[in-house]
N, CA and C atoms as an extended XYZ file, in Angstrom:
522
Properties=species:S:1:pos:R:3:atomname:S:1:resname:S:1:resid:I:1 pbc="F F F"
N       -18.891       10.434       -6.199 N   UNK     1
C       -17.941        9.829       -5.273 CA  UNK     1
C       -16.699        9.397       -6.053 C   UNK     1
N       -15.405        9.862       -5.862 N   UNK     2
C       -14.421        9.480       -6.052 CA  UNK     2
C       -13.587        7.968       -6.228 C   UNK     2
N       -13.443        7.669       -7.320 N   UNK     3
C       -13.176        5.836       -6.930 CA  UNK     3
C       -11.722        5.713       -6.784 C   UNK     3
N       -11.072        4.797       -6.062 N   UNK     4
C        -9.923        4.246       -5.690 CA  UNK     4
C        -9.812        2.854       -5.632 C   UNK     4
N        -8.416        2.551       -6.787 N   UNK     5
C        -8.082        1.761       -6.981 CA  UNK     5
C        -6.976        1.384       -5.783 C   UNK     5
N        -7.315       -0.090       -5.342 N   UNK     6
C        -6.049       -0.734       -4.482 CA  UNK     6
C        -5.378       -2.245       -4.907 C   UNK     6
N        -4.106       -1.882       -4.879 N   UNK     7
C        -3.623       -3.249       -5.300 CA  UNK     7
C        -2.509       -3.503       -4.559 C   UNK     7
N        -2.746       -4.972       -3.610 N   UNK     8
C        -2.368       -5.558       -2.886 CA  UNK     8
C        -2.240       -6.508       -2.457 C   UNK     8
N        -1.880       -6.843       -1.139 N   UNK     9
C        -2.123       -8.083       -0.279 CA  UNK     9
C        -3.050       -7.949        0.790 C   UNK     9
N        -3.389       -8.810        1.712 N   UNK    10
C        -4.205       -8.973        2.632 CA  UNK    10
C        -4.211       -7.811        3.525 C   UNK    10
N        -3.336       -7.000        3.543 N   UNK    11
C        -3.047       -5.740        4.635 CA  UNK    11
C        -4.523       -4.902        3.940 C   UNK    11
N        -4.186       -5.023        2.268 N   UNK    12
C        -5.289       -4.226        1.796 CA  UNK    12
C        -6.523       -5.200        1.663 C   UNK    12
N        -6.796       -6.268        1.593 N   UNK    13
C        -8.099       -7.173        1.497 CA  UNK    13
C        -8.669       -7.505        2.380 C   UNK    13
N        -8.086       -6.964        3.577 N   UNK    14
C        -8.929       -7.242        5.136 CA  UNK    14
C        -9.293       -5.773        5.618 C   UNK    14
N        -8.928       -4.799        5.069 N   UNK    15
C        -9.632       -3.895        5.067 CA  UNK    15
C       -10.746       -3.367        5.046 C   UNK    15
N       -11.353       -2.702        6.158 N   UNK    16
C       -12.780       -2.783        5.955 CA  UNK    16
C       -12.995       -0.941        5.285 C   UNK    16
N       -12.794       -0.972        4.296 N   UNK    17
C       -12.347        0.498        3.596 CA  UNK    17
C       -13.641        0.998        3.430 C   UNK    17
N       -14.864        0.537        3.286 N   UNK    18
C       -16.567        1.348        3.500 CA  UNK    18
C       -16.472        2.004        4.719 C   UNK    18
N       -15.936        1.789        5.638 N   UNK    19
C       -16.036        1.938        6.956 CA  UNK    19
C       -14.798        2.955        6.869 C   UNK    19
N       -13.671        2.506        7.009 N   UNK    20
C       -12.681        3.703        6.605 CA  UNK    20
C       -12.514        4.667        5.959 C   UNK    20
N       -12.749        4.434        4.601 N   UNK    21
C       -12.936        5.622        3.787 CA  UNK    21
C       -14.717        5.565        3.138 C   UNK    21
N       -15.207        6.311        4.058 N   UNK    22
C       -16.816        6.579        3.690 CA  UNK    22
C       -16.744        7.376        2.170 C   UNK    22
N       -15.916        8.527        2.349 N   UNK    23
C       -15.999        9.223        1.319 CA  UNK    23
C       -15.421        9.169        0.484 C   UNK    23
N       -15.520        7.598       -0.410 N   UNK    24
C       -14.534        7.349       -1.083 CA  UNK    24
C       -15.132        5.629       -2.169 C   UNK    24
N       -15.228        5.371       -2.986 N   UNK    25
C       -15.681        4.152       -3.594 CA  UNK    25
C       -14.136        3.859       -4.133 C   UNK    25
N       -14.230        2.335       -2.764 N   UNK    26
C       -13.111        1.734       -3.049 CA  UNK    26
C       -12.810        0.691       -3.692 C   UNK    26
N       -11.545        0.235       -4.844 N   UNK    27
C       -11.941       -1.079       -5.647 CA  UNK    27
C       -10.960       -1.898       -4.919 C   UNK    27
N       -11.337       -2.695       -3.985 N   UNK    28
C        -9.723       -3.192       -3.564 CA  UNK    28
C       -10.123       -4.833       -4.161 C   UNK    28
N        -8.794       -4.510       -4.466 N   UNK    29
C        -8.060       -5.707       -5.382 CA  UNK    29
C        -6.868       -5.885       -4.616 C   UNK    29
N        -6.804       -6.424       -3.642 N   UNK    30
C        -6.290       -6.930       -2.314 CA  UNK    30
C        -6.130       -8.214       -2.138 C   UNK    30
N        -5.155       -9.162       -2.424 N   UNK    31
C        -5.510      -10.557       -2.510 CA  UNK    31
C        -4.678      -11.147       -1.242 C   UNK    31
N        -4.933      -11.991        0.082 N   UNK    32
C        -4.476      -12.133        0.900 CA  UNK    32
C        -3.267      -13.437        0.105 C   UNK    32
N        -1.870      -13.761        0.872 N   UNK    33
C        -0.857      -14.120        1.013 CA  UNK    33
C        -0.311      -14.493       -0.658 C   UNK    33
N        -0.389      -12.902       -1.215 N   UNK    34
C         0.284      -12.995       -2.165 CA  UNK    34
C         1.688      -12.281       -1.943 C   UNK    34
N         2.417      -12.262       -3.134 N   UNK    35
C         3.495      -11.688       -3.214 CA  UNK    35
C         3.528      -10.852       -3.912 C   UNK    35
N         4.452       -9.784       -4.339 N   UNK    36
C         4.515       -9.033       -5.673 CA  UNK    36
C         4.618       -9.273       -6.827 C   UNK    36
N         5.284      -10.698       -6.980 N   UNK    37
C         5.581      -11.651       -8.062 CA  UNK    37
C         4.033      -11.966       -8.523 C   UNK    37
N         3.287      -12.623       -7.269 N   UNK    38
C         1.631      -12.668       -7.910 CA  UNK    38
C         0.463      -11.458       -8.111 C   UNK    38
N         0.837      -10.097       -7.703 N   UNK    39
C         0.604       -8.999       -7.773 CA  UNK    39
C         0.707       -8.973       -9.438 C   UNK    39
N         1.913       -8.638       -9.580 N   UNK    40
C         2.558       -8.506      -11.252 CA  UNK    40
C         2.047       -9.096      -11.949 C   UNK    40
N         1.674      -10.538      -11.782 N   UNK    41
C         0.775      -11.518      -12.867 CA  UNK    41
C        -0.599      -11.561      -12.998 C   UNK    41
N        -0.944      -10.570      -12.133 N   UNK    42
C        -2.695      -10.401      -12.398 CA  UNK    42
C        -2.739       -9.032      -12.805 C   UNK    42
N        -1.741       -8.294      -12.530 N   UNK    43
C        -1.711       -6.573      -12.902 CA  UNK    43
C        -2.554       -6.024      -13.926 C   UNK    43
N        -2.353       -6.601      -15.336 N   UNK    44
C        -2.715       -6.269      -16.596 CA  UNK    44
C        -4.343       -6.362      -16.766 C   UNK    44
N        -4.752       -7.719      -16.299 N   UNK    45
C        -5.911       -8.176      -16.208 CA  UNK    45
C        -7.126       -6.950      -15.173 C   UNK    45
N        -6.320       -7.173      -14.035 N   UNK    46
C        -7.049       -6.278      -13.032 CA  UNK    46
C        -7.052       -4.914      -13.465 C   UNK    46
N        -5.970       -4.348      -14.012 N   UNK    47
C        -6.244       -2.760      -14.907 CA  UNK    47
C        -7.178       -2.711      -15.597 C   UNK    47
N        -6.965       -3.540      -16.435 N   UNK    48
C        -7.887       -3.738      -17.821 CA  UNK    48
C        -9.646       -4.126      -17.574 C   UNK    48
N        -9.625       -4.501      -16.380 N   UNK    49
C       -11.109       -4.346      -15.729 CA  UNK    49
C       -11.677       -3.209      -15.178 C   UNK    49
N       -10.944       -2.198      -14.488 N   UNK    50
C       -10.943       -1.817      -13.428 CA  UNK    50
C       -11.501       -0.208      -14.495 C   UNK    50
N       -12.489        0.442      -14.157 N   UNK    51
C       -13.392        1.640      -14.186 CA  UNK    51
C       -12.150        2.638      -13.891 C   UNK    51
N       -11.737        3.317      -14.429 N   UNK    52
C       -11.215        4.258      -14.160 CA  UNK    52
C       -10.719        4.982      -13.191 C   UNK    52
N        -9.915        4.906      -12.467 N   UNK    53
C        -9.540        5.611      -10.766 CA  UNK    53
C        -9.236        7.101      -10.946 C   UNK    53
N        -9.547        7.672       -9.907 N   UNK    54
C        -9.188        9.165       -9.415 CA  UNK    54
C        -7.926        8.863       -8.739 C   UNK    54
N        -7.381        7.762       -7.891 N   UNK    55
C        -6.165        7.784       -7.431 CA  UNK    55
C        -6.063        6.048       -7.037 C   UNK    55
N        -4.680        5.876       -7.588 N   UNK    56
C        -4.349        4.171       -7.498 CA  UNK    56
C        -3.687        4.195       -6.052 C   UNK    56
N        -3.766        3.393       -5.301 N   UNK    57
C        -2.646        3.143       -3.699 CA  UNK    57
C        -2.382        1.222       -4.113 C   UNK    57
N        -0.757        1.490       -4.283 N   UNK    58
C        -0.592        0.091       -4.384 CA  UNK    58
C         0.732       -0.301       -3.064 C   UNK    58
N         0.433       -1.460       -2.736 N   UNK    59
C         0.436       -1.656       -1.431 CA  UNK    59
C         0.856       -3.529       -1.359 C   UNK    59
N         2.249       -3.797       -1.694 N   UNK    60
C         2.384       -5.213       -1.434 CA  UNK    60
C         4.265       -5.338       -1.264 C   UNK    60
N         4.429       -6.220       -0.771 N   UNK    61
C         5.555       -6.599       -0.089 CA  UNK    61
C         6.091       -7.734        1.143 C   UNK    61
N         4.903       -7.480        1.499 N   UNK    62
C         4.859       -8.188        3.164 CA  UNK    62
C         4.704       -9.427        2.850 C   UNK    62
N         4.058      -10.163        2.041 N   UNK    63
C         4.535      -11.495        1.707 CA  UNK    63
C         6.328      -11.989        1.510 C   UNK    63
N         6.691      -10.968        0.586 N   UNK    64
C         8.241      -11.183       -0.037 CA  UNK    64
C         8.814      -10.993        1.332 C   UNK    64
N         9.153      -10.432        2.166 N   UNK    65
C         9.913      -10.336        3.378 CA  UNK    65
C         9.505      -10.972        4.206 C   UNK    65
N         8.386      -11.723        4.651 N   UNK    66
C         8.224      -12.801        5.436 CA  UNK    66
C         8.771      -13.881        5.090 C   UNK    66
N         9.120      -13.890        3.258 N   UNK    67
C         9.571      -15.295        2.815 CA  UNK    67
C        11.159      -14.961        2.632 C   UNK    67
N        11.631      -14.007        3.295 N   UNK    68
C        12.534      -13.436        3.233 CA  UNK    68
C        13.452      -12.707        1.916 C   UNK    68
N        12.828      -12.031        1.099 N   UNK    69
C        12.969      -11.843        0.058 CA  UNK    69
C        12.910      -10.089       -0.384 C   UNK    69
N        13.632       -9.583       -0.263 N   UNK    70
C        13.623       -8.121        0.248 CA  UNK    70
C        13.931       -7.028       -1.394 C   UNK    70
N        13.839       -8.087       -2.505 N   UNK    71
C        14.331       -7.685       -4.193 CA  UNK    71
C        13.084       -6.991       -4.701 C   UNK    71
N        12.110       -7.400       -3.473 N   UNK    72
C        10.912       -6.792       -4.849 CA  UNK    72
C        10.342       -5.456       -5.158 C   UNK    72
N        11.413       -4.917       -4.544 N   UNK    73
C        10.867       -3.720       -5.115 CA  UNK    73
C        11.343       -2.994       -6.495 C   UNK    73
N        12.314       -4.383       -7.228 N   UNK    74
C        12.296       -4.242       -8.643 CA  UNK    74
C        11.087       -4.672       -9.402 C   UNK    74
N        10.378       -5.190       -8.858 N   UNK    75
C         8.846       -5.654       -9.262 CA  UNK    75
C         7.786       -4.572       -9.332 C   UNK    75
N         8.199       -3.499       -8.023 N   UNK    76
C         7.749       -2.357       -8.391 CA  UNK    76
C         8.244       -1.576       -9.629 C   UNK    76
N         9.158       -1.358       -9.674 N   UNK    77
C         9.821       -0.447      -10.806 CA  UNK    77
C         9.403       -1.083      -12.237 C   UNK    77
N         8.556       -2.229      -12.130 N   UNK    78
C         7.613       -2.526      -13.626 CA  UNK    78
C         6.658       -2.299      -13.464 C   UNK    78
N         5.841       -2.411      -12.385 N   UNK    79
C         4.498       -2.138      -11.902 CA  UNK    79
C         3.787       -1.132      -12.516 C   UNK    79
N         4.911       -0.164      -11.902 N   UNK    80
C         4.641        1.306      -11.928 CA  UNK    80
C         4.072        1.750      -12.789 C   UNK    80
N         5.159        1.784      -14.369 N   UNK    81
C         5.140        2.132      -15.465 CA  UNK    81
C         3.452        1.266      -16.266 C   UNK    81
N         3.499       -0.165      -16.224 N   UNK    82
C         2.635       -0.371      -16.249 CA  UNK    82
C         1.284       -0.020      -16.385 C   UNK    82
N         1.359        0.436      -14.789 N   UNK    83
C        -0.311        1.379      -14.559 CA  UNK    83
C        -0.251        2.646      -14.909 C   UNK    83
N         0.762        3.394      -15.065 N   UNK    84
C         0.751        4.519      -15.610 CA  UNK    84
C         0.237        4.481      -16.898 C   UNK    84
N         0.254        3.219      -17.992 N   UNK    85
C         0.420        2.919      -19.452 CA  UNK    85
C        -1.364        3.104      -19.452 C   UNK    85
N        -1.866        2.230      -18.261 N   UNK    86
C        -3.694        1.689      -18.508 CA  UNK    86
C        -4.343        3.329      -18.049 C   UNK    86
N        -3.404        4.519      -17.149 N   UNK    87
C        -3.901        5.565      -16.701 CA  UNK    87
C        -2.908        6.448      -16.457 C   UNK    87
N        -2.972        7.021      -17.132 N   UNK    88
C        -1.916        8.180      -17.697 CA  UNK    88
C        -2.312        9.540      -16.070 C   UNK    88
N        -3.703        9.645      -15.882 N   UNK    89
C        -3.900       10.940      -14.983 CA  UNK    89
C        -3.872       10.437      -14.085 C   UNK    89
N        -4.617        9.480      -13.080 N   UNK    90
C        -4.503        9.553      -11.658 CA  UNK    90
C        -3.333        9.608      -11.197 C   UNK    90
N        -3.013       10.110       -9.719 N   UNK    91
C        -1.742        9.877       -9.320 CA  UNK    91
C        -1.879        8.260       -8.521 C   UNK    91
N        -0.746        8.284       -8.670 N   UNK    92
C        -0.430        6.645       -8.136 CA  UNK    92
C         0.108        7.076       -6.485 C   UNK    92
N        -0.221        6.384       -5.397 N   UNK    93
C         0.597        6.320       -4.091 CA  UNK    93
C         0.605        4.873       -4.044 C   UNK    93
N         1.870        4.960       -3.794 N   UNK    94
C         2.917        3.948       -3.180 CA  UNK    94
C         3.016        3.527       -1.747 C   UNK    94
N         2.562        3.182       -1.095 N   UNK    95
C         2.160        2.769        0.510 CA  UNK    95
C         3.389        2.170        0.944 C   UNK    95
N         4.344        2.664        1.733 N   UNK    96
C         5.727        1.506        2.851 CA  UNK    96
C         4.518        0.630        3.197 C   UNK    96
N         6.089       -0.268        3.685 N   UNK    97
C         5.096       -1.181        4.199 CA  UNK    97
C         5.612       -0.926        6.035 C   UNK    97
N         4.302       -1.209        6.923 N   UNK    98
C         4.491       -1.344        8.204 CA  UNK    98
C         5.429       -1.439        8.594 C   UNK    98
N         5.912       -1.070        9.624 N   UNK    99
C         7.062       -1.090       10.516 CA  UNK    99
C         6.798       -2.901       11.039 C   UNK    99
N         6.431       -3.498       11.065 N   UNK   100
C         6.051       -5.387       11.252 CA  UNK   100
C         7.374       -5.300       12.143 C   UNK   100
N         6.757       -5.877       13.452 N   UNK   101
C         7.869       -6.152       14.673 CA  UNK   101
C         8.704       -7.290       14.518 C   UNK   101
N         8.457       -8.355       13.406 N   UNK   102
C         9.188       -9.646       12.766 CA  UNK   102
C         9.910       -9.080       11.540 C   UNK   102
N        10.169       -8.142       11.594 N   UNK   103
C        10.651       -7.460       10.347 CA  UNK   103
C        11.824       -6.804       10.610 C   UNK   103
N        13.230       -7.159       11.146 N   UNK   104
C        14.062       -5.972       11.425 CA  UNK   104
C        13.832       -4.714       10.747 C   UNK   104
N        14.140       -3.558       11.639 N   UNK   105
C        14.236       -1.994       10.997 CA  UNK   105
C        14.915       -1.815       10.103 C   UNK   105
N        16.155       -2.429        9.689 N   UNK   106
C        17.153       -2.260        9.072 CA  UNK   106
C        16.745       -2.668        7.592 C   UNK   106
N        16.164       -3.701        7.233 N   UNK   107
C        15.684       -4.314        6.121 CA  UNK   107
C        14.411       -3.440        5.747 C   UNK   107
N        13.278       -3.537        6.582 N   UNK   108
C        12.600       -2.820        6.351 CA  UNK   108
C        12.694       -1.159        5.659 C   UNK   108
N        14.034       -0.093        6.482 N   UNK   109
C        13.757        0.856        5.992 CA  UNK   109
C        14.631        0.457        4.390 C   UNK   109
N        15.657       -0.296        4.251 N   UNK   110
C        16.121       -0.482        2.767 CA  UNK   110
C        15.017       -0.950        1.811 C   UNK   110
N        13.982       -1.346        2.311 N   UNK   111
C        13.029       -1.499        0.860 CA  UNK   111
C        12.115       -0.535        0.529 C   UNK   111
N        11.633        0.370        1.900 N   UNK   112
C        11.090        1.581        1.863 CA  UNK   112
C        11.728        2.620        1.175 C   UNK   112
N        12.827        2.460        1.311 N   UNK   113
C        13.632        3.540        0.512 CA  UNK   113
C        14.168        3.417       -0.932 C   UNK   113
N        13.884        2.344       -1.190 N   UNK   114
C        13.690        1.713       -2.542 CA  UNK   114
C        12.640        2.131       -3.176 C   UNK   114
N        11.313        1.957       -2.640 N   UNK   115
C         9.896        2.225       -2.839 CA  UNK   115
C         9.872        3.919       -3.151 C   UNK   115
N        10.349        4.829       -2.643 N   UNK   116
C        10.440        5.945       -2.082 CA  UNK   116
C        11.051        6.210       -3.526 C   UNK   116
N        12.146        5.904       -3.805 N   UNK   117
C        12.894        6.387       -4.899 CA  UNK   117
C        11.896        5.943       -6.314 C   UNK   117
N        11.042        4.672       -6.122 N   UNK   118
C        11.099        4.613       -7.763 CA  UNK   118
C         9.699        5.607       -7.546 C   UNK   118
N         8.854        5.761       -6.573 N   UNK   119
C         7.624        7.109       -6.999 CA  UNK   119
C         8.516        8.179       -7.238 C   UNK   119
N         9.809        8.626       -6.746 N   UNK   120
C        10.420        9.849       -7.759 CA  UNK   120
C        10.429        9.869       -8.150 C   UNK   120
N        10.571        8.559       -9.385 N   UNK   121
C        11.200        8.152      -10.784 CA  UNK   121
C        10.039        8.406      -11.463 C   UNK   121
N         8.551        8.199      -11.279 N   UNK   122
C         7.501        8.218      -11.807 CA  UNK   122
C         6.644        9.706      -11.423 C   UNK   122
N         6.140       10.121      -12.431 N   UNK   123
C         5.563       11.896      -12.291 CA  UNK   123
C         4.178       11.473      -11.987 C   UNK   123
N         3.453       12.223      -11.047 N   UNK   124
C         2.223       11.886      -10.055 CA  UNK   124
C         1.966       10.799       -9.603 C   UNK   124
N         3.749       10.525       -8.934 N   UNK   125
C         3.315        9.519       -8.084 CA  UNK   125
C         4.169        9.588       -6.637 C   UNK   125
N         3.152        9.006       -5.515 N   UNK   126
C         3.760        9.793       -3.994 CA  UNK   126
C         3.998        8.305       -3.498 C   UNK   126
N         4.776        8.752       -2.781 N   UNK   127
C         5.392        8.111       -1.688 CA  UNK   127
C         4.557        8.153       -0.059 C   UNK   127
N         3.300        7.602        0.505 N   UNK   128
C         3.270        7.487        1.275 CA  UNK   128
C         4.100        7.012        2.748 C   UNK   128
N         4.802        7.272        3.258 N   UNK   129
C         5.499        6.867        4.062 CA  UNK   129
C         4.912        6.595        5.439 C   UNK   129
N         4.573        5.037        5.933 N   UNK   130
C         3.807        4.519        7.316 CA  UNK   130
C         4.496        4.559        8.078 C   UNK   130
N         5.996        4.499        8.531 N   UNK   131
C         6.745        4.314        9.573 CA  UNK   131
C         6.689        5.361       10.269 C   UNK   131
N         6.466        6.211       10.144 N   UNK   132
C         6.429        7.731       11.464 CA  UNK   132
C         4.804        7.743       12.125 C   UNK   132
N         4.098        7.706       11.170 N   UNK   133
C         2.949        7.386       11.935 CA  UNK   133
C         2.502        6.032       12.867 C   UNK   133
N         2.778        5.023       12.247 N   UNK   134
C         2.739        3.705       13.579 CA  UNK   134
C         3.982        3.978       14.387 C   UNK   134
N         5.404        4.657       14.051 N   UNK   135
C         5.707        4.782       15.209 CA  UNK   135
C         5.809        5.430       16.445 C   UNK   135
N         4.492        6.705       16.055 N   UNK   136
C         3.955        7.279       16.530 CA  UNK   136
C         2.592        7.026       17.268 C   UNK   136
N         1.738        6.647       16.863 N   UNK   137
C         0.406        6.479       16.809 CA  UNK   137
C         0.199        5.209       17.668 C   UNK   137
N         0.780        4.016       16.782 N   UNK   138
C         0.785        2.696       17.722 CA  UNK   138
C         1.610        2.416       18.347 C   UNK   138
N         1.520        2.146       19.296 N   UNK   139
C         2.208        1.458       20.764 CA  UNK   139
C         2.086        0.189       21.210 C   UNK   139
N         3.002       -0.507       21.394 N   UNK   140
C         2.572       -2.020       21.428 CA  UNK   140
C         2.229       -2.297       22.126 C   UNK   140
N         1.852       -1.727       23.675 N   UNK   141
C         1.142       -2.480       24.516 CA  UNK   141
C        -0.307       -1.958       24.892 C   UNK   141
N         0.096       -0.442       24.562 N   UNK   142
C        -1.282        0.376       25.254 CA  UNK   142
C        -1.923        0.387       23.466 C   UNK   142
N        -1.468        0.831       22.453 N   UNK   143
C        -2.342        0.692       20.891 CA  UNK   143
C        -1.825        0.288       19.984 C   UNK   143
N        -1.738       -1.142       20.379 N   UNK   144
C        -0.818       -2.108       19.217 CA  UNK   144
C        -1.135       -1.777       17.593 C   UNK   144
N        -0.477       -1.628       16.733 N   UNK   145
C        -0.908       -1.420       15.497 CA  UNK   145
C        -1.156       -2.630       15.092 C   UNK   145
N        -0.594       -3.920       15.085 N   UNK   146
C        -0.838       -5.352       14.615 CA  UNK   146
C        -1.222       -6.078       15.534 C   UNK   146
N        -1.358       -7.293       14.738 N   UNK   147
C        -2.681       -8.382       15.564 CA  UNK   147
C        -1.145       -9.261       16.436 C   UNK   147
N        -1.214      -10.234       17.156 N   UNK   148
C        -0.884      -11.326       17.707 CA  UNK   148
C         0.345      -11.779       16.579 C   UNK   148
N         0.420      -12.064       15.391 N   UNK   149
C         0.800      -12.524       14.294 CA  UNK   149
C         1.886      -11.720       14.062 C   UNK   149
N         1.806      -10.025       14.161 N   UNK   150
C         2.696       -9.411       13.944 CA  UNK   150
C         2.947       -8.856       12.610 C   UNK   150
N         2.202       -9.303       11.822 N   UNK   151
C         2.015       -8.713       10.472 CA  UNK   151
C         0.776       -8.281        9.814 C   UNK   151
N        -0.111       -8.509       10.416 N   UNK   152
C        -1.779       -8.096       10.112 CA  UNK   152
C        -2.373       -6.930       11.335 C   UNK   152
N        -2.723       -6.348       10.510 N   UNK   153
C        -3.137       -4.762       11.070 CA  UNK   153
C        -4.194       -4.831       12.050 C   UNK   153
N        -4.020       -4.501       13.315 N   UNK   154
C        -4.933       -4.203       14.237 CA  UNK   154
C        -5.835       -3.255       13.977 C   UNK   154
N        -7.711       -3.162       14.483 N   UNK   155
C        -8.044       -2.315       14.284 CA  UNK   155
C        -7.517       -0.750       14.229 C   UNK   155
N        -6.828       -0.478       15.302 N   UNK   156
C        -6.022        0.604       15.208 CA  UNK   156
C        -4.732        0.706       14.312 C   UNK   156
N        -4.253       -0.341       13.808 N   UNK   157
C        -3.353        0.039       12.334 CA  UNK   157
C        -4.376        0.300       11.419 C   UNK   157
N        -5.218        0.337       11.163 N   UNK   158
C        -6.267        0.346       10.113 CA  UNK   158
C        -6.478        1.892       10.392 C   UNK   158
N        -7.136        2.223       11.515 N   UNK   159
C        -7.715        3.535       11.593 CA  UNK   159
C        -6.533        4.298       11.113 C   UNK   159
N        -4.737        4.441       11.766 N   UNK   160
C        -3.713        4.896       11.645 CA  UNK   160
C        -3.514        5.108        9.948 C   UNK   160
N        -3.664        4.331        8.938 N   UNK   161
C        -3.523        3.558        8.138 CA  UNK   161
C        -4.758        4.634        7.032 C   UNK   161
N        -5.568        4.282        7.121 N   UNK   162
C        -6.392        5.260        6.581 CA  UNK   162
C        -6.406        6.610        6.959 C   UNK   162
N        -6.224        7.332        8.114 N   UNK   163
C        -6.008        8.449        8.236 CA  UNK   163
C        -5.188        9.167        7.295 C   UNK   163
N        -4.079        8.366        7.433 N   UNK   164
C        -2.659        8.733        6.491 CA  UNK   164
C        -3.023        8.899        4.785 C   UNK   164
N        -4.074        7.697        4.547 N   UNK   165
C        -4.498        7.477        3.327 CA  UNK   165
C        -5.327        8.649        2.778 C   UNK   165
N        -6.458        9.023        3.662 N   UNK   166
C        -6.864       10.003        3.300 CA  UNK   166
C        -6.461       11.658        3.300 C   UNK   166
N        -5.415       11.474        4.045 N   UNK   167
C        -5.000       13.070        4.200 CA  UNK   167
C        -4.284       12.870        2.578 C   UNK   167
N        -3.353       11.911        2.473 N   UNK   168
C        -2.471       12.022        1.534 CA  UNK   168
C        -3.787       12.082       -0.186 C   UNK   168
N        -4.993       11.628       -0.161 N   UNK   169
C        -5.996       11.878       -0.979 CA  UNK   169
C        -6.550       12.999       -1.186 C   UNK   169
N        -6.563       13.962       -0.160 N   UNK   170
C        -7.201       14.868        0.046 CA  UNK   170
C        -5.971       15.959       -0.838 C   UNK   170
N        -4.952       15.871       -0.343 N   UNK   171
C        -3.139       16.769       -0.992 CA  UNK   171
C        -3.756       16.320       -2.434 C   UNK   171
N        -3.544       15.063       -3.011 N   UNK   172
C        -3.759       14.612       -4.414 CA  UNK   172
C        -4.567       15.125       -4.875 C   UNK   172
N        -6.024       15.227       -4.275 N   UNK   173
C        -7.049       14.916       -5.561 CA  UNK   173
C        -7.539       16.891       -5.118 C   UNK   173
N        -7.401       17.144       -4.708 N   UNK   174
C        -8.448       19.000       -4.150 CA  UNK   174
C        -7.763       19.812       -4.806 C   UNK   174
């Protein structure tokens, strides 16, 4: 069984990823209402534990833009390199973050496209992109992708959410 590394926030730690990805041993390292700033400061530690991955998905932000803080995706552009340093082969995906209905579009797609550019910058590493699929897939009244809150993934952002995850695993790793 294939292992996967996740590093995140609560989007990824409330994940019920046994259930989502069956075919798949997942390490999530998902810490609910962090930031990227606290992402970055456990980074080294959590590599340096972590068994070897077939493919990393790192996945945080949504703290920094709730606190209104839209810079961190220079936090990525250390990240990156970083995990590349502890694992030279897996490919790394880079997860947008949700389309979040408390989130103007406008802000949102400028950090996605931030995100987008530094996996160019880095060799085997993708750019997952979520916004076409929830704005496809989920519908806010008939298949809401988020909960009440507006930033935490409805069962059906989850299913949406992993689908995406695994197709984009399946391109990577076959």
């Amino acid at each position: 069984m294939k292992t996967i590394l996740m590093l995140g926030d609560s989007l990824l730690e409330w994940g019920d990823w046994e259930r989502l990805l069956p075919e798949f041993k997942v390490n999530n390292r998902g810490m609910a209402g962090e930031s990227c700033e606290g992402l970055a400061g456990r980074l080294i530690g959590e590599l340096s534990e972590a068994e070897v991955p077939q493919a990393i998905l790192l996945q945080s932000g949504t703290n920094n833009l709730l606190m209104g803080s839209p810079h961190f995706p220079a936090i990525f552009a250390t990240m990156v390199p970083t995990i590349r340093a502890f694992f030279a082969e897996p490919p790394i995906i880079i997860s947008s973050l949700m389309p979040m209905p408390i989130v103007p579009s406008h802000v949102l797609a400028e950090v996605n496209d931030q995100l987008r550019e530094i996996s160019q910058q880095t060799e085997n590493c993708i750019f997952l992109d979520m916004v076409p699929p929830f704005n496809e897939r989920c519908l806010p009244i008939t298949h809401p992708g988020f909960l009440n809150d507006q930033v935490h993934l409805s069962t059906r952002g989850y299913l949406v959410w992993a689908e995406e995850i695994k197709a984009c695993l399946k391109k990577v790793l076959d």
